[in-house]
N, C-alpha and C positions, 0 to 999 in steps of 0.2 A: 140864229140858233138852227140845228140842221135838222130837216127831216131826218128822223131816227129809222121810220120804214122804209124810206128809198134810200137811206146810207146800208142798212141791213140786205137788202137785194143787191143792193152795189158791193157789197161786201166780199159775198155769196158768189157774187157773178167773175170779182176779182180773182179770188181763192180758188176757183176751177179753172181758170185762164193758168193762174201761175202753178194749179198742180199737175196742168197738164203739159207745160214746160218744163218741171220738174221732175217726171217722169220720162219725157222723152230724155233730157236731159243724161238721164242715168239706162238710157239703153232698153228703154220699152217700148212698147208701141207706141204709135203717130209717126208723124212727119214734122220736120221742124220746122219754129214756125216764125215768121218775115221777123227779122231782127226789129226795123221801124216800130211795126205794132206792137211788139212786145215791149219795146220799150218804153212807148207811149202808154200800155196799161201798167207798167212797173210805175211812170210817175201818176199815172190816176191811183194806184194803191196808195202811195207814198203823202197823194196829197189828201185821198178820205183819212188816213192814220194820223194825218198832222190836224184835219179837223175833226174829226174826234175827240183826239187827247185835249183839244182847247175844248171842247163841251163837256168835259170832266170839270173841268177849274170855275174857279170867280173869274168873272166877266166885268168891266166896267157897266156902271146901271146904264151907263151912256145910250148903251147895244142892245136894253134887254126891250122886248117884244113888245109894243104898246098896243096887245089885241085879248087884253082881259083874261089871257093863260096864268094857272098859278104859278108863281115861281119863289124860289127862298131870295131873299135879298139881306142884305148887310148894310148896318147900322152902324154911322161912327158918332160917338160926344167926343165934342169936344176937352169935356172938362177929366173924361176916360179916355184917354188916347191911348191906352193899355187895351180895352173891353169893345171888341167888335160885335155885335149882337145879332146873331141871324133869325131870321123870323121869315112865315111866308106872306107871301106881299101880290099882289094885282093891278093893276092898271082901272083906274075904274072912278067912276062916280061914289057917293057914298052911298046911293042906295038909284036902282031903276031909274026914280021916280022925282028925285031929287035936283035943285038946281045948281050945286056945288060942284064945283069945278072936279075936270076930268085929272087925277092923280095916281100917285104909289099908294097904296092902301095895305092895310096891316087885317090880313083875315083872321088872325086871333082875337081879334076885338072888334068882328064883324065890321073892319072896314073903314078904324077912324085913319086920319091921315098921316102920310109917316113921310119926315125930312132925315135931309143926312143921308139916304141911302146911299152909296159908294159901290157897291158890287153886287151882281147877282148870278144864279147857278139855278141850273133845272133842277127840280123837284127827282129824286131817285125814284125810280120805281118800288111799287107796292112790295112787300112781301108777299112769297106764293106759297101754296102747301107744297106736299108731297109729290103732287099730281099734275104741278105746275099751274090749279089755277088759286086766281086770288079768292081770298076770302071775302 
């Protein structure tokens, strides 16, 4: 799963590389700048935008983080093979203190065990106010 804060600086740090090729580009100021580097930060953009858009989607559960982070997971029955069920899910013990084996855990039900999972996707972010902080 990717760091969200150093894709966001990488991002940032992209976006000023290519506006400032963009600008010279159309006859502004700078000096133009080494074709090589430029293209080498064209494929660093190319390749944060392609990992991005896969941390938008389901993931096989294969991949997802076995470090206790919440994340939404997906549920398949067999006998519904129509109804994928998403729920949020953990990696975890059932409780601290507990001797029961390390699993997918179902935090709606504080944590009983959950089979079947087949996919999972980061948790979206909170909603914010007006103000941009969270509630």
């Amino acid at each position: 799963m990717p760091d969200l804060t150093a894709d966001a600086q990488e991002a940032l740090r992209l976006a000023e590389v290519l506006e400032q090729y963009n600008a010279w580009r159309r006859g502004g100021d700078g000096e133009q700048p080494d074709p090589s580097k430029l293209g080498k930060e064209i494929e660093a953009a190319a390749a944060l935008l392609r990992r991005l858009s896969a941390s938008q989607g389901w993931l096989p559960i294969e991949q997802a983080p076995k470090d206790g982070s919440p994340l939404m997971g997906c549920t398949w029955r067999p006998d519904l093979p129509h109804l994928y069920s998403p729920r949020r899910i953990f990696w975890a013990a059932y409780h601290p203190n507990a001797t029961g084996a390390i699993c997918w855990r179902d935090a709606a039900t504080c944590g009983n065990k959950l089979e079947r999972l087949t996919h999972f996707r980061a948790l979206l972010a909170p909603p914010s106010d007006a103000q941009g902080e969270q509630p």
